[in-house]
C-alpha positions in Angstrom: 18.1 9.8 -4.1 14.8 7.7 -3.4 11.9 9.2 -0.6 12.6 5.5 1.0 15.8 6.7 1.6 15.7 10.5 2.6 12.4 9.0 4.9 15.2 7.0 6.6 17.5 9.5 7.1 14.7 11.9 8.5 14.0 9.5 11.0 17.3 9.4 12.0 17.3 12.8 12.9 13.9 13.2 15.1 11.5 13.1 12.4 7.9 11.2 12.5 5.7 10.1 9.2 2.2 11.5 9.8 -0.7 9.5 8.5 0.2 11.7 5.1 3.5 10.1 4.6 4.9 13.6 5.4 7.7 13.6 7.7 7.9 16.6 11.0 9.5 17.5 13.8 8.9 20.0 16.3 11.0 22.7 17.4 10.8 24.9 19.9 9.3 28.2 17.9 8.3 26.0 14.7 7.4 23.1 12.6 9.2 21.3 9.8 7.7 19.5 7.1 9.3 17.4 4.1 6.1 16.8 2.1 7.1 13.5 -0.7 5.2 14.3 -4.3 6.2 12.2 -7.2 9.4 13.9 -8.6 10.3 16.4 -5.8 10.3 17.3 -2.3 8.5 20.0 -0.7 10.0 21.8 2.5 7.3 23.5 4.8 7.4 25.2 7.4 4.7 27.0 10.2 4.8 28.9 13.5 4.9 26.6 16.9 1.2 28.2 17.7 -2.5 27.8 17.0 -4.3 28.9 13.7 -0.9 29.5 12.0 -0.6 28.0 8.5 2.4 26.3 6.5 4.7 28.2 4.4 6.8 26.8 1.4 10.6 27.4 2.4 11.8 27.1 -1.1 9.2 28.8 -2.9 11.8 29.7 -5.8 12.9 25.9 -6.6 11.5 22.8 -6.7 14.2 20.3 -5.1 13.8 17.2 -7.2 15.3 13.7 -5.7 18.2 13.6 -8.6 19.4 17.1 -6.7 19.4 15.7 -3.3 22.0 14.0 -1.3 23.0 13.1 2.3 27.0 14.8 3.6 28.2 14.6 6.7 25.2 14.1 8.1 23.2 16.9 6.8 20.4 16.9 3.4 22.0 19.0 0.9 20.6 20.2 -2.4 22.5 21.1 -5.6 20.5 22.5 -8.3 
């Protein structure tokens, strides 16, 4: 997949681009980031309160774009 077209189908979902050319969306008890590098895509995520900082949710593996697709309506890697 290209980050043109996961960035769509983010957007269809709730997300915003930030000035970053990250995508997020609030929840109520956290924050979700996809953060776009050249080759892979970097989930984050950080507690819904002040001074707490983003985590990598898939510290283990990188999630290139050749390993991502959209099914049934849902972002689904396969490594």
């Amino acid at each position: 997949m290209k980050p043109k077209d996961i960035k769509e189908f983010l957007i269809t979902l709730g997300y915003t681009q930030d000035r970053f050319g990250h995508m997020k969306k609030e929840f109520p008890n956290k924050i979700r980031r996809y953060k776009f590098q050249k080759i892979s895509l970097r989930v984050e995520v950080k507690a819904n309160r002040p001074n707490s900082t983003w985590h990598n949710e898939n510290y283990n593996h990188p999630i290139y774009y050749k390993d991502l697709e959209i099914h049934e309506g849902k972002l689904k890697f396969h490594n």
